[in-house]
C-alpha positions as CSV (number, residue, x, y, z in Angstrom):
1,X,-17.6,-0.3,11.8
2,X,-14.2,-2.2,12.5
3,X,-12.1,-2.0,15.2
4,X,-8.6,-2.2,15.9
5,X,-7.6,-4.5,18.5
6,X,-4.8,-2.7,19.5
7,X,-5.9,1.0,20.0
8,X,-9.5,0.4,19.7
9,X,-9.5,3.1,16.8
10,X,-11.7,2.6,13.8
11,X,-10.8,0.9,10.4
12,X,-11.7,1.8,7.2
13,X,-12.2,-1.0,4.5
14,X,-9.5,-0.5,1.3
15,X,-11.7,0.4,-1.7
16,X,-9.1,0.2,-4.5
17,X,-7.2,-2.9,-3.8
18,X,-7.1,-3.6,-7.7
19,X,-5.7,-0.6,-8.3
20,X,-3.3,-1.0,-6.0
21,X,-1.6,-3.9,-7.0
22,X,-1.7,-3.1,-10.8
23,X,0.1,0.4,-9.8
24,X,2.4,-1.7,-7.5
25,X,3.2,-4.6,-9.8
26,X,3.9,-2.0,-13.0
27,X,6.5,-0.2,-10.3
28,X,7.8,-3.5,-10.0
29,X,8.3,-4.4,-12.9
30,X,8.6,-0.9,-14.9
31,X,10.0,1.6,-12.4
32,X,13.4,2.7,-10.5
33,X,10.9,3.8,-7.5
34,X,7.0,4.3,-6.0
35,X,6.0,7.8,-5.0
36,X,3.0,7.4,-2.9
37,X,1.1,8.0,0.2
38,X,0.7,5.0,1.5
39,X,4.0,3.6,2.3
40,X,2.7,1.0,4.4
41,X,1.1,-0.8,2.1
42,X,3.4,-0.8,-0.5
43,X,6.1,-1.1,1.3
44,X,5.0,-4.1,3.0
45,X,3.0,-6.0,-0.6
46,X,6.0,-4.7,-3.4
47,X,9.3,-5.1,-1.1
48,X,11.7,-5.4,-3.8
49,X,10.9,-1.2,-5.5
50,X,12.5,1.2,-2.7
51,X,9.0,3.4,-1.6
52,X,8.9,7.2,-1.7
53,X,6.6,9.4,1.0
């Protein structure tokens, strides 16, 4: 198990990091917007496509 550093709270592993870049870099390149969950990571990986919660 990993641990964050800051809080001491427990990290899960990403399982679908493929997937997620091949949904974010269709967005990209394809979409107006990203409707997702996971804001964070979009947000931070895709910056130029506004992110939708």
């Amino acid at each position: 198990m990993i641990r964050c550093e800051d809080c001491g709270g427990s990290l899960a592993p990403r399982q679908h990091v493929a997937a997620d870049f091949l949904i974010g870099g269709h967005a990209e390149t394809d979409a107006d917007a990203l409707i997702t969950f996971d804001q964070a990571f979009y947000g931070s990986y895709f910056p130029s496509i506004p992110v939708c919660p």
